[in-house]
KOLDRENRO-339266 format. One record per residue: x negated, y negated, z of N, C-alpha, C in turn; residue in three letters. Coordinates in pm, whole numbers, plus 50000, padded with zeros to 5 digits. Layout:
N
NODE    n.xx    n.yy    n.zz   ca.xx   ca.yy   ca.zz    c.xx    c.yy    c.zz     r
NODE       X       Y       Z       X       Y       Z       X       Y       Z   Ala
...
***
This chain:
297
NODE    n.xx    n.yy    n.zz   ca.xx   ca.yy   ca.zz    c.xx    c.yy    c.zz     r
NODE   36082   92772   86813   35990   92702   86723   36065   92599   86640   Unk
NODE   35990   92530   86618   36038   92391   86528   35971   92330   86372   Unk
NODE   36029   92341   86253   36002   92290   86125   35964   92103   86166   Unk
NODE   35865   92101   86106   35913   91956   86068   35867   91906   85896   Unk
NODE   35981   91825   85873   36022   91835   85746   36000   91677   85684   Unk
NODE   35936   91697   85552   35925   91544   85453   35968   91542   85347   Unk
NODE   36038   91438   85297   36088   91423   85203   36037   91260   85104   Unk
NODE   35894   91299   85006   35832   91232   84964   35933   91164   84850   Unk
NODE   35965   91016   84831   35988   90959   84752   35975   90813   84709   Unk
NODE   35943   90779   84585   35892   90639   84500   35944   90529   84624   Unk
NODE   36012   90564   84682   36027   90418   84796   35989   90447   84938   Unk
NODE   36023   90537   84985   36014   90574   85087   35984   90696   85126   Unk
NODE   35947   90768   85254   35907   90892   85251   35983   90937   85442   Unk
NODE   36111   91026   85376   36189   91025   85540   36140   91129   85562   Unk
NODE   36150   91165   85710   36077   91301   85796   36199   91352   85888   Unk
NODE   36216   91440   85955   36294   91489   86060   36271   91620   86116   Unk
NODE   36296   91634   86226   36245   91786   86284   36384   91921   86273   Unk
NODE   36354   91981   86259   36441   92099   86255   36432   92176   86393   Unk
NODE   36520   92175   86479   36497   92249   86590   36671   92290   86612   Unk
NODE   36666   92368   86681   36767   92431   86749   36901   92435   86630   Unk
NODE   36891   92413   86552   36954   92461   86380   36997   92344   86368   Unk
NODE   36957   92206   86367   36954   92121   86328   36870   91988   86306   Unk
NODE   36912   91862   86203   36802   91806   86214   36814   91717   86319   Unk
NODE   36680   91664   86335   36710   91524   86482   36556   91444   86465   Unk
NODE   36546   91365   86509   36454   91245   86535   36433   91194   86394   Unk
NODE   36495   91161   86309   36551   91129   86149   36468   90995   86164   Unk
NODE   36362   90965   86079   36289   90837   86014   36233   90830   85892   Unk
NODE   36189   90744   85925   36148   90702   85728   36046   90602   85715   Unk
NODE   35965   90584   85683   35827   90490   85615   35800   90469   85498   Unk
NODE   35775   90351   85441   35781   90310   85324   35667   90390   85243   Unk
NODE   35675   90430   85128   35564   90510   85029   35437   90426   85010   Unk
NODE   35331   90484   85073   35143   90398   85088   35156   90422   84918   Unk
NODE   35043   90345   84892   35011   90288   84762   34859   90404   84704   Unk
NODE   34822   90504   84831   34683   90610   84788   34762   90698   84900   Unk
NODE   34673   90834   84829   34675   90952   84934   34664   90958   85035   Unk
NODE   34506   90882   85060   34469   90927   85196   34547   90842   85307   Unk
NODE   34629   90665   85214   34677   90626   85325   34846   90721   85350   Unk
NODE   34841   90786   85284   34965   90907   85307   34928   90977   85403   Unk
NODE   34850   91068   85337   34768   91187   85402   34796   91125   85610   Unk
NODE   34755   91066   85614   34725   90952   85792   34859   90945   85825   Unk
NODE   34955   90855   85758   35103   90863   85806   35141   90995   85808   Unk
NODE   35155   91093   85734   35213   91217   85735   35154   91297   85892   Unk
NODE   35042   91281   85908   34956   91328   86048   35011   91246   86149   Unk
NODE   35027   91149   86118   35066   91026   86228   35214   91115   86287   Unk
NODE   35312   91125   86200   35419   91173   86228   35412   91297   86316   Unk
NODE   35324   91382   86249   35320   91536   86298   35230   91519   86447   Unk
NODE   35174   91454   86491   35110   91449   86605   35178   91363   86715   Unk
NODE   35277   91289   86659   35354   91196   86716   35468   91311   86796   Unk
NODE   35526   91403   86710   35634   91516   86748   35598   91648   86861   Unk
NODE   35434   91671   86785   35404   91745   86871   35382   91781   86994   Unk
NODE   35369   91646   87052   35388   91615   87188   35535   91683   87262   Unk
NODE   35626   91644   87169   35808   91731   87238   35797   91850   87144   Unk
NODE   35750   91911   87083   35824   92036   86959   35712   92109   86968   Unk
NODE   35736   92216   86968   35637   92325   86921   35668   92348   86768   Unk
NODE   35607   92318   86727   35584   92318   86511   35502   92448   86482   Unk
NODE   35595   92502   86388   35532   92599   86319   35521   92608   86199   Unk
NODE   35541   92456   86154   35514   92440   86023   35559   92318   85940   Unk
NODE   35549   92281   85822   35563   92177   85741   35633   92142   85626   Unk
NODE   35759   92156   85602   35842   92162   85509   35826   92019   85422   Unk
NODE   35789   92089   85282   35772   91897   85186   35902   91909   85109   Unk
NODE   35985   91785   85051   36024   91775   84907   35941   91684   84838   Unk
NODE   35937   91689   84752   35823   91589   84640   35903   91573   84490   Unk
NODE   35846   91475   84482   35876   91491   84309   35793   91578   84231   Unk
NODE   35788   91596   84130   35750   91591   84034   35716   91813   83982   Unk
NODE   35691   91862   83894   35689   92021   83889   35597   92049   83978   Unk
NODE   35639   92101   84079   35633   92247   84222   35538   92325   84177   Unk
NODE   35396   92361   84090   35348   92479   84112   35345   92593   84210   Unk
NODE   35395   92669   84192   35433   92750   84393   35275   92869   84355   Unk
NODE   35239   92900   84225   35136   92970   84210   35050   92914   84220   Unk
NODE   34995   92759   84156   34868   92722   84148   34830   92631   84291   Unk
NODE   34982   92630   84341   34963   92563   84538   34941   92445   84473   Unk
NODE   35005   92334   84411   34974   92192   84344   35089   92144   84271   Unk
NODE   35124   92023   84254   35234   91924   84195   35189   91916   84080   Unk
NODE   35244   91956   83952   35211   91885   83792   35295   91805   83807   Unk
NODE   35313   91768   83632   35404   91696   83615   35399   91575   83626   Unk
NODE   35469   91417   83622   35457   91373   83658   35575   91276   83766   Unk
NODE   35570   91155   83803   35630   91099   83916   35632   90951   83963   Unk
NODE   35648   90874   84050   35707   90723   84067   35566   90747   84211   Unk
NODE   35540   90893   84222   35418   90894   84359   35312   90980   84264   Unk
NODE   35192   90906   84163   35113   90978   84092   35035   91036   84149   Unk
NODE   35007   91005   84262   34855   91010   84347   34870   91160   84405   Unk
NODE   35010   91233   84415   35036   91347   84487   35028   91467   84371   Unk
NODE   34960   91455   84221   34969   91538   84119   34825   91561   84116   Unk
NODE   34828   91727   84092   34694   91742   83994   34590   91854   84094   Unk
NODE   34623   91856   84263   34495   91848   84316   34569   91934   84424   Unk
NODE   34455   92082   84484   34504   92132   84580   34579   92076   84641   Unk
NODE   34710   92078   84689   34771   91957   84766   34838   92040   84919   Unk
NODE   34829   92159   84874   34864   92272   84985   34776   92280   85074   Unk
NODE   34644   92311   85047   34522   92346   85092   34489   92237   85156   Unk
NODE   34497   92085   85121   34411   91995   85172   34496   91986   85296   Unk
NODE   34669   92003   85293   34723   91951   85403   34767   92069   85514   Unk
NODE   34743   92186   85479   34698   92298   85589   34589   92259   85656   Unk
NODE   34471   92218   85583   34357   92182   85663   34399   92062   85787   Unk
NODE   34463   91977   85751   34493   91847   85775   34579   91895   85940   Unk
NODE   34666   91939   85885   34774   91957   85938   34762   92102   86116   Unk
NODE   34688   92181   86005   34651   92323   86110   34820   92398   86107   Unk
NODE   34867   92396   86010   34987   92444   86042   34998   92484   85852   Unk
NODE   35127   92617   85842   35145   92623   85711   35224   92540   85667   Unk
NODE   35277   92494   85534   35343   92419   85421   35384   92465   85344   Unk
NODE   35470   92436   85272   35554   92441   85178   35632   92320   85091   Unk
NODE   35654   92334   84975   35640   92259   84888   35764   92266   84798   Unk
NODE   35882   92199   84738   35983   92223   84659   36008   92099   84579   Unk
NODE   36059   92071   84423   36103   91972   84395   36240   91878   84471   Unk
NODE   36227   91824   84440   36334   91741   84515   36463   91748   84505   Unk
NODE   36523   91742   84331   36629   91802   84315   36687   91953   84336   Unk
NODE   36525   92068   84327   36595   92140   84353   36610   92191   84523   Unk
NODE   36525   92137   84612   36535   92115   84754   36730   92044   84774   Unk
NODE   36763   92000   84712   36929   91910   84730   36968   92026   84727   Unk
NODE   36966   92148   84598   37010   92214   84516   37010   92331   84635   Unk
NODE   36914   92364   84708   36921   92481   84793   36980   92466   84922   Unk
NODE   36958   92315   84938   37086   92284   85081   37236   92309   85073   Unk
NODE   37264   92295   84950   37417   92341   84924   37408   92469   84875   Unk
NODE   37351   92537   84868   37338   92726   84828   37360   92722   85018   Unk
NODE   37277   92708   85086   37252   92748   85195   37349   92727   85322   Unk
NODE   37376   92550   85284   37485   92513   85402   37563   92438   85361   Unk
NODE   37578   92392   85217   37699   92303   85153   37738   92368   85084   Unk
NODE   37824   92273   84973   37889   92310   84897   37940   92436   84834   Unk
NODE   37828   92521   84822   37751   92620   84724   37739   92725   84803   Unk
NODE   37781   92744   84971   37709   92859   85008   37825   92922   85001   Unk
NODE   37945   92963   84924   37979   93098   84892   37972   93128   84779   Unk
NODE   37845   93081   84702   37836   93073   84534   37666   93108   84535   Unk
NODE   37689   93151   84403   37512   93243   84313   37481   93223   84237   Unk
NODE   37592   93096   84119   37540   93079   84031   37604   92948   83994   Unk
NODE   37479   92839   83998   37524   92702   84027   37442   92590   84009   Unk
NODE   37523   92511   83906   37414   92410   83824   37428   92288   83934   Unk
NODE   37306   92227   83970   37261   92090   84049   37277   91972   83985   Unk
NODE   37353   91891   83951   37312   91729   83885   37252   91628   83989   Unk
NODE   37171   91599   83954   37134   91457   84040   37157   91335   83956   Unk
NODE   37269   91244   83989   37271   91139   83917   37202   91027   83983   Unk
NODE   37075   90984   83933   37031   90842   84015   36952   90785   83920   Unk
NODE   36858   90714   83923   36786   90653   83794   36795   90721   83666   Unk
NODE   36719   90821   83695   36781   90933   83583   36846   91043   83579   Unk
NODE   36843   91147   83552   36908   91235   83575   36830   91379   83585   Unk
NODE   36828   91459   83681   36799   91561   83700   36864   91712   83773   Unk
NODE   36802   91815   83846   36888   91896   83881   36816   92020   83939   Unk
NODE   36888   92092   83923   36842   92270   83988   36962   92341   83927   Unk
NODE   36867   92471   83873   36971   92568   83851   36918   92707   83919   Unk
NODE   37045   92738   83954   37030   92873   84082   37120   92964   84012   Unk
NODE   37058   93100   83997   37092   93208   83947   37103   93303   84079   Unk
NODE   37201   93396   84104   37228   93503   84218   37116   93448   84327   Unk
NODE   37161   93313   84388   37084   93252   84513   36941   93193   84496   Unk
NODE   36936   93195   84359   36783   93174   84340   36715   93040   84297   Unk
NODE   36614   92919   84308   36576   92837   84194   36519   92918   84107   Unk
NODE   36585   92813   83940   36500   92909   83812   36439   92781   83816   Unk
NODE   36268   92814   83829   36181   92689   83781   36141   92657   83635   Unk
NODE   36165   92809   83564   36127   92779   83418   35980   92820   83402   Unk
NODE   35943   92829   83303   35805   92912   83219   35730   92736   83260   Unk
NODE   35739   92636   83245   35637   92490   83277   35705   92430   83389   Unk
NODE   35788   92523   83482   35792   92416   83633   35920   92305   83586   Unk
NODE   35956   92350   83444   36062   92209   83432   36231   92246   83445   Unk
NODE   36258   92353   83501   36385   92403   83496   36485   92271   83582   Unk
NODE   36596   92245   83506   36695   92174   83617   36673   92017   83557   Unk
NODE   36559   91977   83420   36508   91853   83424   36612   91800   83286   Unk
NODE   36750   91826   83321   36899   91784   83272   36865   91682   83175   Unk
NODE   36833   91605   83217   36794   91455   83176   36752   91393   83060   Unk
NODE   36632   91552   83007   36506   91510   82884   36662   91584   82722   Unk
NODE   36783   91645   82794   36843   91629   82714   36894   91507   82593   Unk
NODE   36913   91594   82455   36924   91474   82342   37076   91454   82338   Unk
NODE   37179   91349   82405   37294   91378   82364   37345   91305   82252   Unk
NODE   37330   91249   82186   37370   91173   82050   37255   91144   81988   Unk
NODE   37168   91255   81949   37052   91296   81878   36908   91189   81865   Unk
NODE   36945   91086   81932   36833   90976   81960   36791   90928   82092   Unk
NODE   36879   90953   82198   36860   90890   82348   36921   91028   82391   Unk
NODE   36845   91029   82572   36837   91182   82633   37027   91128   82759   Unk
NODE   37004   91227   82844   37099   91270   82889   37063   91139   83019   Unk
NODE   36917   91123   83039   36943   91070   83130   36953   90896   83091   Unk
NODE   36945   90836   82968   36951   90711   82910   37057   90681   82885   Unk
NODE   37219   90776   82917   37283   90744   82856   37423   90789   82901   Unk
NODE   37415   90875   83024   37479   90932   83082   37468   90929   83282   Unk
NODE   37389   90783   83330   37359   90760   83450   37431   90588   83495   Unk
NODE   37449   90559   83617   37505   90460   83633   37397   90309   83626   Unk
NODE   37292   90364   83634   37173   90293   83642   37165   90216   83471   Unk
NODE   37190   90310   83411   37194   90314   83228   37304   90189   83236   Unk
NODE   37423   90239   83237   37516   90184   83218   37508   89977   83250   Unk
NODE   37416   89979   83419   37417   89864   83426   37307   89745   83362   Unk
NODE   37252   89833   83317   37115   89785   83255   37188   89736   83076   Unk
NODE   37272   89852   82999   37353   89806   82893   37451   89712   82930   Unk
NODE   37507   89682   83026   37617   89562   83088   37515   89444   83079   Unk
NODE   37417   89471   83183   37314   89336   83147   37278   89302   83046   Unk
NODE   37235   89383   82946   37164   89295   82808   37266   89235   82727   Unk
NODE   37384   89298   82744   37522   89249   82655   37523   89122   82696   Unk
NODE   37591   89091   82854   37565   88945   82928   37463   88856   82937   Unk
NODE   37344   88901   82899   37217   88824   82846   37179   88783   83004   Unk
NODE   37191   88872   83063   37132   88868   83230   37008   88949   83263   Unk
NODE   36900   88958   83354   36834   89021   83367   36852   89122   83385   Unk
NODE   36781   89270   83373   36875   89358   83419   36865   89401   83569   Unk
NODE   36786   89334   83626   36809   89295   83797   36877   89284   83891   Unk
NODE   36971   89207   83808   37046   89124   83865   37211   89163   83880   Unk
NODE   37201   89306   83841   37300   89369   83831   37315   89521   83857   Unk
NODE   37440   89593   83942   37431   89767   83988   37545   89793   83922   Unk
NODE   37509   89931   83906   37606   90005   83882   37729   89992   83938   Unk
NODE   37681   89973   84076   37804   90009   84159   37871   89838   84147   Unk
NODE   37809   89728   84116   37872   89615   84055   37970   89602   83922   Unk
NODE   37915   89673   83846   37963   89721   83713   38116   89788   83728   Unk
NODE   38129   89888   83807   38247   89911   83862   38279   89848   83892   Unk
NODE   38291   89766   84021   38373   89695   84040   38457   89586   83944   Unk
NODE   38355   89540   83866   38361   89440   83764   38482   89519   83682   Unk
NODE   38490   89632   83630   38570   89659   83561   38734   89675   83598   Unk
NODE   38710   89721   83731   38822   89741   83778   38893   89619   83814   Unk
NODE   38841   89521   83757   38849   89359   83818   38885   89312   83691   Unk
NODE   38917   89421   83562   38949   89346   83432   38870   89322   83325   Unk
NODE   38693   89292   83370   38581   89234   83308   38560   89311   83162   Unk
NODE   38645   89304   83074   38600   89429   82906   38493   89453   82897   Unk
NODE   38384   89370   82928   38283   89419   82874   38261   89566   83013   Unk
NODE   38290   89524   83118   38223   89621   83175   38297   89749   83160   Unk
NODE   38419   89721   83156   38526   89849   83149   38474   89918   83049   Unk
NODE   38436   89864   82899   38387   89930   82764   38210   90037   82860   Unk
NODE   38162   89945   82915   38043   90032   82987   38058   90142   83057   Unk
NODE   38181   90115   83165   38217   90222   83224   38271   90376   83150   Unk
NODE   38382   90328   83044   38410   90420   82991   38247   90487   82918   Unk
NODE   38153   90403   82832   38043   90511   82810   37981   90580   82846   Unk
NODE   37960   90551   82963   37902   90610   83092   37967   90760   83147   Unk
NODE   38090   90741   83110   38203   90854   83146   38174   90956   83056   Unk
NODE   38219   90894   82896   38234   90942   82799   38107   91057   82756   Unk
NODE   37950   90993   82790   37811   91050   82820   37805   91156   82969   Unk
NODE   37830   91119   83034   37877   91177   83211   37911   91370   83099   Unk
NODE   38046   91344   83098   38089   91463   83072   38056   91552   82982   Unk
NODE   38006   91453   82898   37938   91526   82786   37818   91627   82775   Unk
NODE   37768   91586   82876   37633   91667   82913   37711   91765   83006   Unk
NODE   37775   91698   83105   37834   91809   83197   37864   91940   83147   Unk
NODE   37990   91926   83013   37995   91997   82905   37889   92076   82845   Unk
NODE   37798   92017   82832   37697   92069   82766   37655   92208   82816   Unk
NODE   37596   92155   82963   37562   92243   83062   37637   92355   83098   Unk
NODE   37752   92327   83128   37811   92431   83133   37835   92530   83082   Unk
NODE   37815   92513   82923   37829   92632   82800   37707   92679   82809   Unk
NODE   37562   92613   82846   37450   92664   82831   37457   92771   82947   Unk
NODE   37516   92703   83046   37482   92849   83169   37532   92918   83230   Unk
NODE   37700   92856   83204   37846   92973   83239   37802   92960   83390   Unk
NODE   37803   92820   83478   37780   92836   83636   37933   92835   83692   Unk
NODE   37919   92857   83821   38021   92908   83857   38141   92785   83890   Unk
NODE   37971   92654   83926   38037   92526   83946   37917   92421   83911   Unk
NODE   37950   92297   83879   37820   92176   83868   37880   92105   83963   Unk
NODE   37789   92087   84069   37757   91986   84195   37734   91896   84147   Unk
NODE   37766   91715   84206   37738   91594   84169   37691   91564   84269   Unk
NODE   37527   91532   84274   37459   91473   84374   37435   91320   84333   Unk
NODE   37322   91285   84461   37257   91123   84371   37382   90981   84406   Unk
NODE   37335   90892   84418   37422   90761   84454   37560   90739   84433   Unk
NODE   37562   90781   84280   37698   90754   84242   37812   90862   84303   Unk
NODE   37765   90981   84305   37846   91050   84395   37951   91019   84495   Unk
NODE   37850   90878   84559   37973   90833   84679   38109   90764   84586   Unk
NODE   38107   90738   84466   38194   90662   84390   38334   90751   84459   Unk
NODE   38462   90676   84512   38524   90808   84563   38623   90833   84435   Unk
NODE   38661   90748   84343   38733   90803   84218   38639   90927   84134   Unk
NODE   38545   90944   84137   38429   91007   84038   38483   91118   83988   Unk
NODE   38503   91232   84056   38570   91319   84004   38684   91302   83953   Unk
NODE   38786   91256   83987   38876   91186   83900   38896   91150   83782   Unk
NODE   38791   91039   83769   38744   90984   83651   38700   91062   83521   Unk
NODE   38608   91163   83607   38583   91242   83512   38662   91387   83443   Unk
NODE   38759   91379   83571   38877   91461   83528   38950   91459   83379   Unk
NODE   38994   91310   83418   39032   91242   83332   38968   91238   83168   Unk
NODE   38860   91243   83180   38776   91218   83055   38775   91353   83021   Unk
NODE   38769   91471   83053   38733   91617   83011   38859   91637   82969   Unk
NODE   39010   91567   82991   39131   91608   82968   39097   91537   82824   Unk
NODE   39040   91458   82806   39068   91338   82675   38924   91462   82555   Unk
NODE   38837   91507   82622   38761   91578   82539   38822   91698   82458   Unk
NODE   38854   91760   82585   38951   91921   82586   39066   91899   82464   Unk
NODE   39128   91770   82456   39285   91770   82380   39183   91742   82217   Unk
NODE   39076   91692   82218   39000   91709   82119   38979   91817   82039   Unk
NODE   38936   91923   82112   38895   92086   82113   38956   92185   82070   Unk
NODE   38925   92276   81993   38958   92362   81999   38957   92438   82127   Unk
NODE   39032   92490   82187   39068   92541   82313   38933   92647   82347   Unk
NODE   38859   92565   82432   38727   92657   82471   38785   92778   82552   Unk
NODE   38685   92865   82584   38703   93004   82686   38740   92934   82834   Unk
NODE   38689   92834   82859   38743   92789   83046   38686   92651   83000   Unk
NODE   38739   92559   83126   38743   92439   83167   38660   92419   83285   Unk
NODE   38468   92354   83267   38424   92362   83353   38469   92292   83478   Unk
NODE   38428   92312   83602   38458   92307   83727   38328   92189   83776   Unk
NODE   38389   92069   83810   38285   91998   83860   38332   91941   84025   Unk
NODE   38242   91950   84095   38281   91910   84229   38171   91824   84281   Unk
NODE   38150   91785   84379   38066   91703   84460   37971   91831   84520   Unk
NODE   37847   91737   84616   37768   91802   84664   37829   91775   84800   Unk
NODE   37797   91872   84928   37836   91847   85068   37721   91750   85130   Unk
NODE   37578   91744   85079   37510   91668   85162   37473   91573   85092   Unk
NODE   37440   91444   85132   37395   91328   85109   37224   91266   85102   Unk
NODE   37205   91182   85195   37087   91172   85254   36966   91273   85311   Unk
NODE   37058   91369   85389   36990   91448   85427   36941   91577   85358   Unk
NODE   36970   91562   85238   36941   91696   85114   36834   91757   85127   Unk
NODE   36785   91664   85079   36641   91720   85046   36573   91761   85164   Unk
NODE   36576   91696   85282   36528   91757   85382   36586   91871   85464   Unk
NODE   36712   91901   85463   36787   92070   85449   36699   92133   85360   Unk
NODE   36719   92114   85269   36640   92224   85137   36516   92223   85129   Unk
NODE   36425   92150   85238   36302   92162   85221   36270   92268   85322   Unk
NODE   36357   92221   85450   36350   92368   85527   36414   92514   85503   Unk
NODE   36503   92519   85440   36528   92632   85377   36418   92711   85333   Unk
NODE   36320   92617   85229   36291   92638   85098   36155   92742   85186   Unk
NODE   36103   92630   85296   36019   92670   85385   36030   92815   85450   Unk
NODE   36200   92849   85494   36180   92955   85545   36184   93075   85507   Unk
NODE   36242   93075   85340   36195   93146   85239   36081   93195   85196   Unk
NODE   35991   93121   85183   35874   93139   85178   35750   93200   85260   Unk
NODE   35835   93157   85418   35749   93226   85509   35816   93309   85621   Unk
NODE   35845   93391   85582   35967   93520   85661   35900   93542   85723   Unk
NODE   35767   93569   85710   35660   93686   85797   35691   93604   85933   Unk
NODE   35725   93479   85977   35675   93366   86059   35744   93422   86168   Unk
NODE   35753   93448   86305   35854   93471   86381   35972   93374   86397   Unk
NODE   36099   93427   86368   36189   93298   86381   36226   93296   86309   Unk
NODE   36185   93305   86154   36215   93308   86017   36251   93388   85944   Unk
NODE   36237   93534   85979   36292   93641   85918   36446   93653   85920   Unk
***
């Protein structure tokens, strides 16, 4: 039997089949502007496969809070149209097959419990660094979603008591403060430009980079005292930065000589998967959910 798996997001929405313990026929379609013109592509796909795969089912990632009780997306998202409304039910009907449903960060978050980073670990904080900042936290193998569906949402943190974790501590942040300094659009400029720029001499950007760092760890820090994990994963774009850990090495040495000598020195590493995260962890998340399934137990 064969998963096939989606991974809903503000730009695009990639799919791939899960068969024989891996993924394969890997695509992607740009995000429709209404449901129902979703609803049609998503069928389009699944009837397109069915022809080679025997499917036994429908693995989603999505944005926005996972109700897994009320079978529906709160919360909100960059895809509004997918909140609010049986969303399980309509696409079982749709579909004739079961579903399943996970946030996105924490779908990243269960691919490395399962087959990255994380799978000889139980207790392990998720960062997603990309526009903003988000995450998953996994207790003895588990997602904690939290009492409102918001567990892992790193981001809505206050770190210098006026701007959150994710305004101030993301690479996206950083290039957007480089732009207004330079009186440039903030368009017209990346993160991953910003780096370079600095390493090229540019003060203003180097002064950006270091805040960015200086915010980076700080929360990292943060987190870590809040949940004593065993390790914090760095997911999300900047990840590929290949100094990153480094960098931030560096900066926790400059915090630490600050400090009174804490109990341990958190442990930050990379995530093992990339692109393909969320759609690992959506099938996981899937086969968790439905053991009874033959194949899946």
């Amino acid at each position: 039997m064969s998963l096939l798996a989606f991974d809903i997001g503000g730009t695009s929405v990639k799919y791939a089949i899960w068969d024989e313990d891996r993924l394969k026929e890997k695509g992607s379609f740009l995000t429709p502007e209404s449901w129902e013109e979703l609803k049609n592509q998503l069928l389009h796909v699944k009837e397109t496969f069915e022809k080679q795969f025997f499917l036994s089912g429908v693995a989603f990632s999505a944005p926005g809070a996972i109700n897994q009780i009320e079978r529906q997306i709160e919360g909100v998202s960059e895809v509004p149209y997918i909140h609010f409304f049986p969303i399980y039910d309509e696409l079982e009907k749709v579909f004739g097959l079961p579903v399943s449903f996970e946030n996105d960060a924490n779908s990243a978050g269960l691919a490395e419990i399962w087959r990255g980073a994380a799978i000889d670990k139980s207790n392990v904080l998720f960062v997603v660094l990309g526009t903003g900042i988000g995450g998953a936290i996994i207790v003895d193998g588990e997602i904690q979603h939290g009492h409102h569906q918001l567990g892992g949402e790193f981001g809505f943190m206050l770190l210098d008591g006026e701007r959150t974790f994710s305004e101030l501590g993301t690479a996206v942040a950083m290039a957007r403060r480089y732009a207004k300094r330079m009186n440039i659009p903030t368009n017209k400029v990346s993160g991953e430009e910003v780096f370079q720029l600095a390493e090229k001499g540019d003060d203003i950007a180097k002064e950006e980079v270091q805040t960015f760092f200086h915010y980076l760890v700080r929360g990292l820090y943060n987190l870590a005292y809040s949940f004593d994990p065993e390790v914090l994963l760095l997911g999300g774009g900047v990840s590929n930065k290949p100094d990153l850990i480094e960098k931030i090495n560096e900066e926790m040495d400059a915090l630490f000589s600050r400090l009174r000598v804490p109990p341990y020195r958190p442990v930050v590493e990379l995530c093992h998967f990339k692109n393909d995260a969320n759609l690992i962890g959506a099938i996981y998340n899937f086969m968790q959910k439905h053991e009874s399934l033959e194949g899946y137990s």
